[in-house]
C-alpha positions as CSV (number, residue, x, y, z in Angstrom):
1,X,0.0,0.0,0.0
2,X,1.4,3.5,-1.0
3,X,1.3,6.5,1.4
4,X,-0.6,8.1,-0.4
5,X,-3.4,5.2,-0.1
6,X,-2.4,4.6,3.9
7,X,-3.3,8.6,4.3
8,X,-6.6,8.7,2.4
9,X,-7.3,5.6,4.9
10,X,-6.6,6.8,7.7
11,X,-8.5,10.0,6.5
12,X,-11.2,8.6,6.0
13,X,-11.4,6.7,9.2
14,X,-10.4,9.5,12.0
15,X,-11.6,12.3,9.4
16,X,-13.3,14.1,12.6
17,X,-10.0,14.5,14.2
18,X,-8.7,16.4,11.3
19,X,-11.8,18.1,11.2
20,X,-10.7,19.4,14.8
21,X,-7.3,19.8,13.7
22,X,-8.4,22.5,10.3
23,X,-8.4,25.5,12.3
24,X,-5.1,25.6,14.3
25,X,-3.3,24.6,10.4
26,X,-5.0,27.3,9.3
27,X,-4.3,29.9,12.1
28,X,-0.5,29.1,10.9
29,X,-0.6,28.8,7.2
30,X,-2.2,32.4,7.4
31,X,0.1,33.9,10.4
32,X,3.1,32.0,10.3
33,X,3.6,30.9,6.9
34,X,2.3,33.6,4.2
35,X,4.0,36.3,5.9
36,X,7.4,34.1,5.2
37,X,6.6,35.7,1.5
38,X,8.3,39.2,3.3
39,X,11.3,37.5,4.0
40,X,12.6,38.1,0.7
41,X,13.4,42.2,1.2
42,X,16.4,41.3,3.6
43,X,17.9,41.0,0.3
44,X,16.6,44.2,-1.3
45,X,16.8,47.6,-0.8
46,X,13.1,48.2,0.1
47,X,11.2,51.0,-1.0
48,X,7.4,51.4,0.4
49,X,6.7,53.0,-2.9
50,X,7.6,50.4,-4.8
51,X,6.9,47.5,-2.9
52,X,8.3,44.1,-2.5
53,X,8.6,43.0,-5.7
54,X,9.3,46.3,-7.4
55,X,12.6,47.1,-4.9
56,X,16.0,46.2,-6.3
57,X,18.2,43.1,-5.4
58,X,20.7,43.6,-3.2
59,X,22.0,40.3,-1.8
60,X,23.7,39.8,1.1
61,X,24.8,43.6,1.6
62,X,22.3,44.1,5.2
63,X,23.7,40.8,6.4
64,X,27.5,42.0,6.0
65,X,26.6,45.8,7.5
66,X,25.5,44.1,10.2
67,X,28.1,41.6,10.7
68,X,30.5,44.5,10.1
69,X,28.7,46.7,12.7
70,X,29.9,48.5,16.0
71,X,26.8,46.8,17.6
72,X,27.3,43.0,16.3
73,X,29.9,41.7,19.1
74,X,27.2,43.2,22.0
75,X,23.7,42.1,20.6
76,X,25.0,38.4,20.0
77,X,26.7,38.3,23.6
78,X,23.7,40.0,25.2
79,X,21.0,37.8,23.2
80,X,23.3,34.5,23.9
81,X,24.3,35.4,27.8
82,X,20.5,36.0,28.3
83,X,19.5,32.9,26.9
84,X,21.7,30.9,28.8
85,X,21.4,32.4,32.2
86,X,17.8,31.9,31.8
87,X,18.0,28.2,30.7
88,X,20.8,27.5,33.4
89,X,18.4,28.5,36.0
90,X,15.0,28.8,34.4
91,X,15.0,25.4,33.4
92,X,15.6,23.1,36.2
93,X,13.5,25.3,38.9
94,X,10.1,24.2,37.3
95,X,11.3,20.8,37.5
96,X,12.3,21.0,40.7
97,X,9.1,22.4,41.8
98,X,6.9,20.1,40.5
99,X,8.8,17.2,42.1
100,X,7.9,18.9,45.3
101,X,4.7,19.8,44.6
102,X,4.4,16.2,43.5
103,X,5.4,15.0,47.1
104,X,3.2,17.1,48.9
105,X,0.1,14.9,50.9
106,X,-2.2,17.5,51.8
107,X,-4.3,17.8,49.4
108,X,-5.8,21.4,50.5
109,X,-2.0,22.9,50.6
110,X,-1.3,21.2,47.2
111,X,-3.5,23.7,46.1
112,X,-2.6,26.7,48.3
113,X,0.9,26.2,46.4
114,X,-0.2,25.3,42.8
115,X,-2.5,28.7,43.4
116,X,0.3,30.8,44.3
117,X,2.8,30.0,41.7
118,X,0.7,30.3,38.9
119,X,-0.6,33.5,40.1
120,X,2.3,35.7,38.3
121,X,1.5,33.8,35.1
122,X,-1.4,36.2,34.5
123,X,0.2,39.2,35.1
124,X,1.2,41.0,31.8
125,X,4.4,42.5,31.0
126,X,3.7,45.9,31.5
127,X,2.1,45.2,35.2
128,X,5.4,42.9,36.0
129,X,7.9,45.4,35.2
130,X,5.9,47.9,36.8
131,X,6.2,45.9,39.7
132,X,9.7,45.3,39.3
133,X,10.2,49.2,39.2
134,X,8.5,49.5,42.5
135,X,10.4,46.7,44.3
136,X,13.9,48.0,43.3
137,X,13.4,51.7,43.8
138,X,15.8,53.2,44.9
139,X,14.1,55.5,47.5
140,X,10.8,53.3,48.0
141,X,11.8,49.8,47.0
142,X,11.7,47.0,49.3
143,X,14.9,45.5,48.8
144,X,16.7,48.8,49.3
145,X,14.4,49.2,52.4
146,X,15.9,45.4,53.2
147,X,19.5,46.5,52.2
148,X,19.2,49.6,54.2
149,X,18.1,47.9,57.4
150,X,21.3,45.5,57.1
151,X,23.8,48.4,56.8
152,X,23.9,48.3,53.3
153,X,23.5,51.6,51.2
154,X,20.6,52.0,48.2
155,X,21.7,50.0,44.9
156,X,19.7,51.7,41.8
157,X,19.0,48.3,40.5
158,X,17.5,49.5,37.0
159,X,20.2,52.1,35.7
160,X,23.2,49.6,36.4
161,X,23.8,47.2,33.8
162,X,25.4,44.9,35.7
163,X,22.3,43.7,37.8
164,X,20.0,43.6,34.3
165,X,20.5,40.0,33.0
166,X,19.7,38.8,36.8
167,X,17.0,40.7,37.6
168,X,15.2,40.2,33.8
169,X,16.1,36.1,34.0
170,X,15.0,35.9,38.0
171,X,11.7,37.8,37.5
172,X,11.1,35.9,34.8
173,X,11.6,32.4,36.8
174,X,9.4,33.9,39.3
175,X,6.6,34.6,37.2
176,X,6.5,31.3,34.8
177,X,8.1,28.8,37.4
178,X,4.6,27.6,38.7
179,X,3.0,27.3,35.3
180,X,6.1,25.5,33.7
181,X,5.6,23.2,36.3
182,X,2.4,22.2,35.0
183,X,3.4,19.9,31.8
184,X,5.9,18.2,34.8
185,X,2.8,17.6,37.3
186,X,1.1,16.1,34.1
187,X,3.8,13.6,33.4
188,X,4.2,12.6,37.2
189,X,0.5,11.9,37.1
190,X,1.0,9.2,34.6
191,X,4.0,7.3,36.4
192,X,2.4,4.2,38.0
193,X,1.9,4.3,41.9
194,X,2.7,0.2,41.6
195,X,6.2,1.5,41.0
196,X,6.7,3.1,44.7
197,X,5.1,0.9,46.6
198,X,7.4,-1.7,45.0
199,X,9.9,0.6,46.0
200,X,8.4,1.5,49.3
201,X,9.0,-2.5,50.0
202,X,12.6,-2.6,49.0
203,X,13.3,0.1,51.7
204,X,13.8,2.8,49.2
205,X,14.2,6.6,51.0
206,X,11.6,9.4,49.1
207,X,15.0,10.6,47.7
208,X,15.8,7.7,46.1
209,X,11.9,6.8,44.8
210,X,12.1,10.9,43.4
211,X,15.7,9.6,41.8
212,X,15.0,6.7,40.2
213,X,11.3,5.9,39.4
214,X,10.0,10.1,38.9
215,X,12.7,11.4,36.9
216,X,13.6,8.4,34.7
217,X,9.9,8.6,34.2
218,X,9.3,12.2,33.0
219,X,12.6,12.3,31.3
220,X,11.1,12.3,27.5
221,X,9.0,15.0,28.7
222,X,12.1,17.2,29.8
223,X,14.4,16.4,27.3
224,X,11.4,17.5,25.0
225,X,11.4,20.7,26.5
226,X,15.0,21.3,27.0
227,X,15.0,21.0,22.9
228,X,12.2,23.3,22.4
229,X,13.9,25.9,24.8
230,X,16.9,25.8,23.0
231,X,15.2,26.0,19.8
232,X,14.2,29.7,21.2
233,X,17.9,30.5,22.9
234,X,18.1,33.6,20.2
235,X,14.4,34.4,20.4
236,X,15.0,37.0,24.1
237,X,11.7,38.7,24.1
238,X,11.2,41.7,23.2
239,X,8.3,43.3,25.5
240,X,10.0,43.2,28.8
241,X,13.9,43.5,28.0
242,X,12.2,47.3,26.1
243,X,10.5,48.2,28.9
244,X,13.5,47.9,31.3
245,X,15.5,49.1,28.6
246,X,17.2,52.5,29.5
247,X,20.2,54.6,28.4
248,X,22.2,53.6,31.4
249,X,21.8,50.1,31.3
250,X,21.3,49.5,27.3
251,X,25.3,48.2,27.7
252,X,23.7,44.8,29.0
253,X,20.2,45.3,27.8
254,X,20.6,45.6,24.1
255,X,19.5,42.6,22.1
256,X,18.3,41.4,18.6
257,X,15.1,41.8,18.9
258,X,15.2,45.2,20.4
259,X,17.7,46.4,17.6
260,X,15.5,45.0,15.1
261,X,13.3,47.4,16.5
262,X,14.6,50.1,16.7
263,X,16.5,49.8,13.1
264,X,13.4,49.1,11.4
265,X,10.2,50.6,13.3
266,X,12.1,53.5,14.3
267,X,14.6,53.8,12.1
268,X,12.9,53.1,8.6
269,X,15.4,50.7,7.7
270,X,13.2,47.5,6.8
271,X,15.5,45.5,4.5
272,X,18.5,45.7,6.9
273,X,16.2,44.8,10.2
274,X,14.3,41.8,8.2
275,X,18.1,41.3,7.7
276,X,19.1,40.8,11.5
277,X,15.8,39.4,12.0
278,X,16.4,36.3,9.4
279,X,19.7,35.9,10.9
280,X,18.0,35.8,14.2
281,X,16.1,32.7,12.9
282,X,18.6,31.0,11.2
283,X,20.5,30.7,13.9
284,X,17.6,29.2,16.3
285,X,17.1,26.9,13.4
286,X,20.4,25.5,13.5
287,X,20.4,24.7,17.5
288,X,17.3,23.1,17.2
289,X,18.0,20.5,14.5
290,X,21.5,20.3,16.3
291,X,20.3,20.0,19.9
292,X,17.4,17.6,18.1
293,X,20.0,15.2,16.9
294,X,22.0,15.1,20.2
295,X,18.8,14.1,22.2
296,X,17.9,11.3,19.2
297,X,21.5,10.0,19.9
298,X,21.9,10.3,23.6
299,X,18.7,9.6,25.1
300,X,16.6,8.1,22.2
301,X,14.0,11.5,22.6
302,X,13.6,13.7,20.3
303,X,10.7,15.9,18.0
304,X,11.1,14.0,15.0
C-alpha cells in the first residue's frame, strides 16, 4: 500500500480528528507561513513605494553591514548570555518544583501552592515590570528598604547594567516557574503508583523513589522541552527587556530583537532589520535541528 493510499485511509477513518485539527493549520498557514513571502526584502533595498517585488536586489549587503557593525559583538553576547542564564536556572527550577509539589500529601495545601505559583502567570508585561520598578526603587523599594536595614547603602538596580541579565532572568523564573511546572505535574500523574510501593518495600528513601522511578519517568518530557527551549535560545523577548531598557543600562540590555526594532520601526530601515531578524532565525534553526539530533542520539527523545 502507498502512502498516499495509507493517508486517504486513515482520513477517511479518523476524518473528525482532522476536522478538529483544520483551524489551528490554518491559524498558521495564514500567520506564520504567508508572511514568510516578506522574508525576501532582507535581500533588497526596500522601498514602500515600490513595494516588494518592485525594490531592487541587493543580496547579502544588510547581512555583511550588520556583521561589520559596532553593535554586532554586543547584541550576540547579550542575546546569547540572556539565553543561557535563563536556561541554566530557568529550566531546572520548574522541574524541581513540580517534584515537590508532587510530594506534597495535603491535598488542600497542594492547592494553596499550585494557586500561588501560577498566580504571576497572568500578570502582563507591563504590570510585572511595573512591579519590578516599585520593588527596586531606589528610594521606595523594598529590597533597598531590606539592604538599608542590614547596613547596606541603596543600589539603583535598573540604571546599572550589571544587575540587568539577573533581575530580567529571575523575574522571569518567578513569574512562569509555577505554570512550567504544569506539563511536569502532568507527566508525574502518569508514572504508575505500583512502581513506589514496590519501591516502598525494598526500603527505598523518598529521595531515592524521586531519583529513580520520577525522573527516569518524566525524562522524554524534559528532554522534549530542553530541545524546544533551546530552539528559542536567540528568540529573548522583546516586551520586557524594552521596557526595562534604559540609556544607562542599554550596555547589558541591548538585544536582537530590540535592535530590530529600533533599526526598522524607528529607524525606517526594513531591509537591513528583516536582515538581522532572518539571521535571528537561522541561527535558532540550526540549534534546534542540532540539539534535536543530540537528544535522538543520547537519550533516544527527540521531536522527529
Amino acid at each position: 500500500m502507498s502512502k498516499w493510499k495509507a493517508f486517504k485511509r486513515t482520513l477517511r477513518k479518523n476524518w473528525d480528528l482532522y476536522l478538529l485539527i483544520t483551524p489551528v493549520i490554518v491559524y498558521f498557514f495564514i500567520f506564520d507561513y504567508i508572511p514568510m513571502y516578506g522574508v525576501q526584502i532582507a535581500f533588497k533595498n526596500f522601498v514602500a513605494a515600490k513595494g516588494i517585488w518592485g525594490s531592487d536586489w541587493s543580496g547579502f549587503v544588510h547581512f555583511q553591514r550588520f556583521f561589520d557593525s559596532y553593535y554586532f559583538g554586543r547584541l550576540i553576547w547579550n542575546t546569547f548570555s540572556i539565553s543561557l542564564y535563563q536556561l541554566a536556572v530557568g529550566f531546572p527550577i520548574p522541574l524541581l518544583l513540580a517534584l515537590l509539589i508532587n510530594e506534597v500529601g495535603s491535598r488542600s495545601f497542594k492547592r494553596f501552592v499550585q494557586t500561588v505559583t501560577y498566580a504571576p502567570h497572568f500578570l502582563s508585561t507591563v504590570v510585572m515590570v511595573g512591579l519590578i520598578f516599585i520593588f527596586l526603587s531606589p528610594q521606595n523599594g523594598i529590597i533597598n528598604h531590606i539592604i538599608v536595614f542590614f547596613g547596606g547603602e541603596p543600589i539603583s538596580f535598573m540604571t546599572e547594567s550589571k544587575w540587568f541579565k539577573t533581575i530580567y532572568v529571575f523575574s522571569g523564573v518567578w513569574q512562569g516557574m509555577g505554570w512550567s511546572s504544569i506539563i511536569y505535574l502532568a507527566a508525574l500523574s502518569g508514572i504508575d503508583p505500583s512502581l513506589h510501593e514496590a519501591a516502598r518495600v525494598d526500603g527505598a528513601s523518598r529521595l531515592r523513589r524521586i531519583w529513580h522511578i520520577n525522573l527516569p519517568g518524566i525524562m522524554p518530557t524534559v528532554v522534549i522541552l530542553l530541545i524546544l527551549n533551546v530552539g528559542h535560545i536567540m528568540g529573548v523577548g522583546f516586551e520586557k527587556i524594552y521596557l526595562m531598557q534604559n540609556n544607562l543600562n542599554i550596555e547589558s540590555s541591548d538585544v536582537i530583537s530590540t535592535y530590530v526594532y529600533t533599526q526598522g520601526i524607528v529607524g525606517a530601515q526594513y531591509s537591513f532589520a528583516a536582515a538581522v531578524g532572518l539571521f535571528n532565525s537561522i541561527i535558532n534553526v540550526i540549534l534546534l535541528v542540532a540539539v534535536n539530533q543530540i537528544a535522538r542520539k543520547v537519550n533516544e527523545t527527540s521531536l522527529w
